[in-house]
MARMIVO-849731 format. One line per 2 residues: their letters; for each residue y, z, x of C-alpha. Coordinates in nm, 2 decimals. Layout:
<recs>
A> Y:Z:X ~ ...
</recs>
This chain:
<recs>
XX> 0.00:0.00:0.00 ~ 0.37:0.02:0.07
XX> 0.47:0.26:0.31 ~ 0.76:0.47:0.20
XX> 0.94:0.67:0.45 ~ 1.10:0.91:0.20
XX> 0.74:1.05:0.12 ~ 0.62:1.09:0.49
XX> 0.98:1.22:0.62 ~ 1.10:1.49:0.37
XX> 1.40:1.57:0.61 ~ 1.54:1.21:0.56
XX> 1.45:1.16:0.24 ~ 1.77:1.33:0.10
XX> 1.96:1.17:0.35 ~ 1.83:0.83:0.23
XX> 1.89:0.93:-0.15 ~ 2.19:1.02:-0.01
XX> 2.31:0.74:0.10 ~ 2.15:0.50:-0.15
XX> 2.39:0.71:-0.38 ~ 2.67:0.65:-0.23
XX> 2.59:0.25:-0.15 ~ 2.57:0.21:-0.48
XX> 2.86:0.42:-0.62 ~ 3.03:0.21:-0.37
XX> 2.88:-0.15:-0.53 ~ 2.99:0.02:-0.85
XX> 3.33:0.08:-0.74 ~ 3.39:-0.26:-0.57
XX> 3.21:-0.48:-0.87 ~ 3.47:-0.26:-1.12
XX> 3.76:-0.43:-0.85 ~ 3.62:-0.78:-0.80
XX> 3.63:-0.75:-1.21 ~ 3.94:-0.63:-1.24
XX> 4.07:-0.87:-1.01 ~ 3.90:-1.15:-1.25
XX> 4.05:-1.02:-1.60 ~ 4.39:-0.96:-1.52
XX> 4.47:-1.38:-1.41 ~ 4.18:-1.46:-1.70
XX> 4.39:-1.25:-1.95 ~ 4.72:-1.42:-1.80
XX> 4.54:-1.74:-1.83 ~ 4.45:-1.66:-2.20
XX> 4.80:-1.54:-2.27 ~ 4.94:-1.84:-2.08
XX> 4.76:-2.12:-2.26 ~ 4.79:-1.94:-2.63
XX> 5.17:-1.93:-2.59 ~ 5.19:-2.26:-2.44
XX> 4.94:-2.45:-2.56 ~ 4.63:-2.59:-2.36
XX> 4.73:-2.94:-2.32 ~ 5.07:-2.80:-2.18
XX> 4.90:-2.57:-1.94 ~ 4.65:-2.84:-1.84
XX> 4.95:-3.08:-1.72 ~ 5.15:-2.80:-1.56
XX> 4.84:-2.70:-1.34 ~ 4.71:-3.07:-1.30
XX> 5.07:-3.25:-1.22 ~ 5.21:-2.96:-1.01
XX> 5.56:-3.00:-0.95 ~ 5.73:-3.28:-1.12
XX> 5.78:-3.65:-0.95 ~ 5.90:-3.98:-0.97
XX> 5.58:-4.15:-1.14 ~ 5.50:-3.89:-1.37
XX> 5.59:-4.11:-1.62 ~ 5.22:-4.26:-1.54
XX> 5.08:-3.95:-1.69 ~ 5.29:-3.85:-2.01
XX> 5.28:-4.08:-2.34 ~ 5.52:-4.33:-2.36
XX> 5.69:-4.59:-2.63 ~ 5.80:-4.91:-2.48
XX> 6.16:-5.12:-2.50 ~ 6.09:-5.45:-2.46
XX> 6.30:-5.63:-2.25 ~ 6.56:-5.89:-2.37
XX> 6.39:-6.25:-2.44 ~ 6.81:-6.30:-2.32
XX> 6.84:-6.12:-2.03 ~ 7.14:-6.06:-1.83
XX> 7.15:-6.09:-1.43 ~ 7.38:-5.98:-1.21
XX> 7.49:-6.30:-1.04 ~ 7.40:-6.24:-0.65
XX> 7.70:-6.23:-0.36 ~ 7.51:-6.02:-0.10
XX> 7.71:-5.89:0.19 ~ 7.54:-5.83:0.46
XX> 7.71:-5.58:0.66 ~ 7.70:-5.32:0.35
XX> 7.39:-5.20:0.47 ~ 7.55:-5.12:0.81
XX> 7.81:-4.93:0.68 ~ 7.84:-4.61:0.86
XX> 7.79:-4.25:0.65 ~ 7.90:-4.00:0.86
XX> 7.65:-3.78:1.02 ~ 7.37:-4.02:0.89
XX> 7.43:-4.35:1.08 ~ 7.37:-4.66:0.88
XX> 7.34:-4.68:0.54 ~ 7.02:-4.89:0.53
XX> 6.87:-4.66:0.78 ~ 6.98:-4.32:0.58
XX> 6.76:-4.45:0.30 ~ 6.47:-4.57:0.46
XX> 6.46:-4.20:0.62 ~ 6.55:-4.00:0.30
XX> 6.30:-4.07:0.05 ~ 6.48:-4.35:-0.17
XX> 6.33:-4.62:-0.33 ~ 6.58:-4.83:-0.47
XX> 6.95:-4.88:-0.40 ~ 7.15:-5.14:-0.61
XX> 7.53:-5.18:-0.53 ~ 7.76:-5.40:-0.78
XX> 8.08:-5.50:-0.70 ~ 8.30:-5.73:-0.93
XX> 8.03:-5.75:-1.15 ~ 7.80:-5.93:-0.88
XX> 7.51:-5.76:-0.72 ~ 7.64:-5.69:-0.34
XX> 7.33:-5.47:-0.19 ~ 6.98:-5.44:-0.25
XX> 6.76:-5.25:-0.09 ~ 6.39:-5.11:-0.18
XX> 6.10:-4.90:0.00 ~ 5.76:-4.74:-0.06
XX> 5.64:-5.07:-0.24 ~ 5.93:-5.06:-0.49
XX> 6.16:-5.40:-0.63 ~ 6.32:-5.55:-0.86
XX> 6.07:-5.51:-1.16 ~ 5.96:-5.14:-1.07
XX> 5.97:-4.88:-1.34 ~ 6.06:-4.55:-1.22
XX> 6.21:-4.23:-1.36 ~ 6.48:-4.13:-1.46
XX> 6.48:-3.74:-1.47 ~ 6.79:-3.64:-1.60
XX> 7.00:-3.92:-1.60 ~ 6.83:-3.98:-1.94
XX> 7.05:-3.72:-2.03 ~ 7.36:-3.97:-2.02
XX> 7.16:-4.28:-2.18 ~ 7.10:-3.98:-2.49
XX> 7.49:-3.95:-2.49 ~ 7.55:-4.30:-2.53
XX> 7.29:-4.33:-2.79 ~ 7.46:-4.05:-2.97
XX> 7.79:-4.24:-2.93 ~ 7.64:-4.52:-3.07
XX> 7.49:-4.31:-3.39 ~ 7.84:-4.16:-3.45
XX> 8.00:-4.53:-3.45 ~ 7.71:-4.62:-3.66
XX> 7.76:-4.33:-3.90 ~ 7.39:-4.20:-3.78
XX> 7.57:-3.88:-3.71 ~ 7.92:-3.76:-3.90
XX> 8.07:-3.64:-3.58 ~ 8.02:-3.43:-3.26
XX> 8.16:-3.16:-3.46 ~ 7.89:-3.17:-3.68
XX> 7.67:-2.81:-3.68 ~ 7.32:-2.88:-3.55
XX> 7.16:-2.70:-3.84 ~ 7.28:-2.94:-4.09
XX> 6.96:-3.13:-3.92 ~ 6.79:-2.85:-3.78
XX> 6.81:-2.61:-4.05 ~ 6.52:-2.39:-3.95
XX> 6.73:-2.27:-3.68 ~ 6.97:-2.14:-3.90
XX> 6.89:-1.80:-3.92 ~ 6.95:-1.75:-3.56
XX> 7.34:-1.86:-3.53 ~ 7.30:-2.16:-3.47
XX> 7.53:-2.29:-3.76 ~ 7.77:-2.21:-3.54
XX> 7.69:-2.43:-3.28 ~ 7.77:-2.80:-3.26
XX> 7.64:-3.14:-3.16 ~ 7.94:-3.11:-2.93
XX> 7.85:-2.77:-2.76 ~ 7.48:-2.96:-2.70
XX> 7.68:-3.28:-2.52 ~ 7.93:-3.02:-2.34
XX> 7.64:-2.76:-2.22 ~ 7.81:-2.49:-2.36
XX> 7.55:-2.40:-2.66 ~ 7.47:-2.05:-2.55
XX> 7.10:-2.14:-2.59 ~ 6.86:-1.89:-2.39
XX> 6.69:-2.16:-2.17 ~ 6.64:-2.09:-1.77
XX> 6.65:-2.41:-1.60 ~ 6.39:-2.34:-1.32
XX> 6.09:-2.46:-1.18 ~ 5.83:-2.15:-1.30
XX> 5.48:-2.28:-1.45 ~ 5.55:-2.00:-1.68
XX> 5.92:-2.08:-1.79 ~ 6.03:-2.25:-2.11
XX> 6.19:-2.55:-1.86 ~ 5.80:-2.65:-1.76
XX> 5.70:-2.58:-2.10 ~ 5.91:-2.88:-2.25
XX> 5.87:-3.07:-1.97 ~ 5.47:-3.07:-2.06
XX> 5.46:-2.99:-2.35 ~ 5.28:-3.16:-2.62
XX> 5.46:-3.02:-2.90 ~ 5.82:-3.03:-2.79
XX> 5.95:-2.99:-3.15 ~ 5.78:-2.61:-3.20
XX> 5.94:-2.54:-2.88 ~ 6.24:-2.63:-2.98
XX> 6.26:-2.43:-3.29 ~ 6.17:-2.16:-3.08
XX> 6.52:-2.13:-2.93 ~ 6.74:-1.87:-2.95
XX> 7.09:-1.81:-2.83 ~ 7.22:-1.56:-2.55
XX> 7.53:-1.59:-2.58 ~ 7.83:-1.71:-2.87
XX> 7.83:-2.13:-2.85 ~ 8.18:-2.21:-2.65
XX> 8.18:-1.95:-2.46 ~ 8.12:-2.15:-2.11
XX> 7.95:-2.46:-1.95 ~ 7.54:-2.38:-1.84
XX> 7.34:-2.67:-1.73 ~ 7.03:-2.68:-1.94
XX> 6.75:-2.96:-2.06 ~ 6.73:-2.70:-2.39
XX> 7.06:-2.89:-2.51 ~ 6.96:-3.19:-2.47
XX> 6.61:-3.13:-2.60 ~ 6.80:-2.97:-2.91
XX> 7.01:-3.27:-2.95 ~ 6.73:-3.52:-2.93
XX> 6.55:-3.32:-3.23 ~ 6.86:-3.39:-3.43
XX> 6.92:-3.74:-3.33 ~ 6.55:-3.81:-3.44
XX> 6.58:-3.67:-3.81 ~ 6.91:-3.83:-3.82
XX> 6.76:-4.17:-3.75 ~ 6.42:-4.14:-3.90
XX> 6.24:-4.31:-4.05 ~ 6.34:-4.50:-3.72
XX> 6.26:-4.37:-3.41 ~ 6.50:-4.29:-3.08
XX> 6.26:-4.58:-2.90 ~ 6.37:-4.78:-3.20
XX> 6.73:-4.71:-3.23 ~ 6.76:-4.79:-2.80
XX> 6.56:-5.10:-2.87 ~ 6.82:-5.21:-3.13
XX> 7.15:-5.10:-2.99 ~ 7.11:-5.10:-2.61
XX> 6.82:-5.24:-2.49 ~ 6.85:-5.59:-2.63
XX> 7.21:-5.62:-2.65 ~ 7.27:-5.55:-2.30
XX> 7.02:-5.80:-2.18 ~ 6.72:-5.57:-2.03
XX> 6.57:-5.77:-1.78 ~ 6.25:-5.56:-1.75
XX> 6.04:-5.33:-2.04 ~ 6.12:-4.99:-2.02
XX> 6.01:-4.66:-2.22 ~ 6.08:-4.30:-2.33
XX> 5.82:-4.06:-2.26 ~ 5.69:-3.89:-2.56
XX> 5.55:-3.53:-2.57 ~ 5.25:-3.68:-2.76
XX> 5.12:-4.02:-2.97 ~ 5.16:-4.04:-3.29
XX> 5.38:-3.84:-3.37 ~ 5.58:-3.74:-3.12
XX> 5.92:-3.66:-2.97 ~ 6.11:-3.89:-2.71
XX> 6.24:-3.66:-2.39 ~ 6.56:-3.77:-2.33
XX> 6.63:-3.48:-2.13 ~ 6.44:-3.63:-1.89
XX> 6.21:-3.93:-1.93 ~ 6.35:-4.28:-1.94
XX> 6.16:-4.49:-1.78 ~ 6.37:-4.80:-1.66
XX> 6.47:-5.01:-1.33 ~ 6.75:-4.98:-1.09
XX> 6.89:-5.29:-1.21 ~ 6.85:-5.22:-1.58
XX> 7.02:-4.86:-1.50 ~ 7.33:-5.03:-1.32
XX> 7.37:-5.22:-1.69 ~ 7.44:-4.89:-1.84
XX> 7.71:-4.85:-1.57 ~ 7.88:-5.19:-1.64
XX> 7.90:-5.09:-1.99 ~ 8.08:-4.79:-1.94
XX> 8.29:-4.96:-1.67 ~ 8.42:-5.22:-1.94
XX> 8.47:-4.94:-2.18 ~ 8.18:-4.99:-2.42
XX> 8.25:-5.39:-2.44 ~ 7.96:-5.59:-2.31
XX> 8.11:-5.95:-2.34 ~ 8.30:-5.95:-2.57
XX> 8.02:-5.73:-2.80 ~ 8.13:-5.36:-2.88
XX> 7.82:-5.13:-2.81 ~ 8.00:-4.81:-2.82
XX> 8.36:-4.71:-2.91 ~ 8.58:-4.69:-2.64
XX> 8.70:-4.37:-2.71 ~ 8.31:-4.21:-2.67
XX> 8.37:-4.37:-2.33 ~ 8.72:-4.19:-2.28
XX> 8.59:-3.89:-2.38 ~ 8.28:-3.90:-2.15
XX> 8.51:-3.94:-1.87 ~ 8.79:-3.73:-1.91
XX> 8.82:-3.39:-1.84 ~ 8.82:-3.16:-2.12
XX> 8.80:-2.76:-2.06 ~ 8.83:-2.68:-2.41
XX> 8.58:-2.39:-2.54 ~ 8.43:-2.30:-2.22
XX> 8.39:-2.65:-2.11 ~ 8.32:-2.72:-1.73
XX> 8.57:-2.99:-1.62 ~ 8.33:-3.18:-1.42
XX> 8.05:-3.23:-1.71 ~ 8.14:-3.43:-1.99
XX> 7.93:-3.52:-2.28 ~ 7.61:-3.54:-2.02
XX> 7.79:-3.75:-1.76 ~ 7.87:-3.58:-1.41
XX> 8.24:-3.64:-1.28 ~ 8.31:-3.66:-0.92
XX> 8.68:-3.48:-0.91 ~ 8.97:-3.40:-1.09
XX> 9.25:-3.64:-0.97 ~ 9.02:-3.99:-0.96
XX> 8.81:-4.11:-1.23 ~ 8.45:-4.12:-1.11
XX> 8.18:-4.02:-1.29 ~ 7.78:-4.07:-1.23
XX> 7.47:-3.97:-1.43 ~ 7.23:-3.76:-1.18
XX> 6.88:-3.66:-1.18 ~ 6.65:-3.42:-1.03
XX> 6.48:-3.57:-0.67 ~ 6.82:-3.76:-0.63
XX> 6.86:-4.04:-0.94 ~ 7.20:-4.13:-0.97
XX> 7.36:-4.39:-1.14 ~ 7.74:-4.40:-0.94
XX> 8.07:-4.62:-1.10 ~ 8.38:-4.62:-0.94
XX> 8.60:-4.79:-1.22 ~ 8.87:-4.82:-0.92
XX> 8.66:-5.00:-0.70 ~ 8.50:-5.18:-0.97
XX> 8.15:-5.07:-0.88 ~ 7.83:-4.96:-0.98
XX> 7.54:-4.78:-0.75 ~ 7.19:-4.68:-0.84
XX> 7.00:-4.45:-0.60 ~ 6.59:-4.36:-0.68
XX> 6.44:-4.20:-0.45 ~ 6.15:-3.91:-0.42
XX> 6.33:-3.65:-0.30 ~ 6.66:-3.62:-0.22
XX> 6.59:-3.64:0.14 ~ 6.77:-3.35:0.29
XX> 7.11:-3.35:0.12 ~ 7.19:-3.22:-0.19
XX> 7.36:-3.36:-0.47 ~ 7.72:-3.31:-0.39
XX> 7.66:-3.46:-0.06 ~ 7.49:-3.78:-0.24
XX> 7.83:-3.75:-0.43 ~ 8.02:-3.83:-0.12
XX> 7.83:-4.06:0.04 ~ 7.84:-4.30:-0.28
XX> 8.16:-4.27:-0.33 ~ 8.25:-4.34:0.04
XX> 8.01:-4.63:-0.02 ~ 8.23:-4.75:-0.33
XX> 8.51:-4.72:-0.14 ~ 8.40:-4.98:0.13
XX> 8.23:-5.22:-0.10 ~ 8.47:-5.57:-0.03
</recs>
């Protein structure tokens, strides 16, 4: 048989007991950890995915942080482009891409070392500079980030011309009226174009934040409704996507039975002679809500279109898109009820004394006109290759102000 040393040596036999004891109490103690260890993120998990929804959760920890192609992985409804498209006729000068940015060298240079993939300059109307890297051209989608924030202004400008919408100064509830319980009668369509809603949104890059959230989100709208407000409407200028996520929501039940794709189809898309099909990403098919907080998907050339409109004032040939006063008012300053001088109805303005304004997204998108100048510039890249976006300011603008 087995030969057991506890029954032929009593002395260590206690000693053995002994220690089996205590072996175990310890497997006991550090199973009870390891477990503990395991419930808390699996309860956090539970939590996570219950308040957020699955799908949401799945795209946050699949996609990571957010890039230039995710547009590959969200739902999307096309534009078509223009069976008439417009072209920027072609009078390329050569020594713009040897213009020298301070502390950068060459231009062509700075962007083939700072992450860009597309760089379109107009001048005069004609295309001056064109420049592409990582595989990108002429008919490469890519996009937008938050410069859809500025094509959603237009398109509001155009639903106010269009009677769509009664006016800016129209309170979101009379579209959203489940919100209405929670002040928001007091806020406007305005406050949503200014930034100055009061709306308790954190824009941030947390997994667990509402800003992820509505990025992947596959129910925008129940998001949405689950806003509340910090702070009185008017009371200063935060940047937040809630705003525009807000506004979007309204701007669909204002235009339904059509849908925002639609209404850009029919009033921008076509008439300004898209050259290439486009999209809005849409938190989910059928059914779903276009993110024009973030998720046009056009390319550079198409983009610098939407700056030639707003250079002429709204007129495109002779063809009123949008009033010229929603264009006036987009790039003026206004500090009225907490307004921030430089952020006006979703476009960015460059300074106080010059009229410059540009519609910027994360990674470095930014669609630059220089009505002085008479020009147009349209920077994509994947990050924003070591400057930041005050410093992409300047260096477009001293761009613009070299163009011949």
């Amino acid at each position: 048989g087995a030969f057991h040393l506890e029954e032929t040596h009593p002395v260590l036999s206690g000693w053995l007991r002994s220690t089996r004891y205590h072996h175990t109490s310890h497997q006991v103690r550090r199973t009870g950890r390891i477990g503990l260890a395991l419930l808390v993120p699996a309860a956090a998990l539970v939590w996570w995915a219950a308040s957020a929804g699955p799908a949401t959760v799945y795209r946050i920890v699949a996609c990571n942080f957010s890039g230039l192609d995710d547009h590959r992985i969200f739902p999307k409804r096309p534009l078509h482009a223009s069976p008439r498209p417009f072209r920027f006729p072609e009078r390329i000068d050569a020594t713009v891409g040897s213009l020298e940015i301070p502390g950068r060298g060459p231009l062509a240079g700075m962007l083939e070392e700072s992450g860009t993939v597309a760089f379109v300059a107009i001048k005069d109307d004609a295309m001056v500079f064109e420049w592409y890297g990582e595989g990108y051209g002429r008919a490469t989608p890519s996009l937008s980030f938050s410069m859809a924030k500025s094509v959603l202004s237009l398109l509001v400008g155009c639903a106010v011309d269009d009677g769509v919408l009664r006016s800016v100064d129209e309170p979101v509830t009379a579209l959203v009226p489940e919100l209405a319980g929670r002040g928001f009668g007091a806020v406007t369509l305005k406050h949503l174009l200014q930034m100055t809603s009061g709306i308790d949104y954190d824009e941030n890059d947390s997994p667990f934040g509402i800003h992820a959230r509505c990025y992947y989100t596959d129910h925008l709208e129940d998001e949405i409704l689950g806003f509340r407000l910090r702070e009185a409407p008017g009371t200063r200028f935060v940047y937040r996507s809630g705003d525009a996520f807000l506004l979007s929501l309204a701007l669909g039940r204002a235009l339904a039975p059509r849908s925002i794709t639609d209404y850009t189809q029919e009033r921008i898309w076509g008439p300004l002679g898209m050259e290439h099909d486009g999209a809005w990403c849409v938190d989910r098919e059928p059914g779903g809500l276009e993110k024009t907080g973030c998720c046009l998907v056009a390319t550079a050339l198409d983009l610098a279109k939407i700056g030639r409109l707003y250079l002429r004032g709204g007129d495109w040939d002779g063809r009123r898109i949008v009033s010229a006063r929603w264009v006036e008012a987009s790039t003026t300053v206004d500090t009225s009820a907490g307004s921030s001088w430089e952020y006006q109805r979703m476009w960015w303005l460059v300074a106080r004394d010059r009229l410059q304004f540009v519609a910027v997204g994360h990674l470095g998108q930014f669609l630059f006109v220089d009505p002085a100048s008479r020009a147009i510039l349209v920077r994509l890249g994947r990050t924003l290759g070591g400057l930041d976006q005050e410093e992409w300011k300047r260096v477009l603008a001293l761009v613009a102000g070299r163009l011949r």
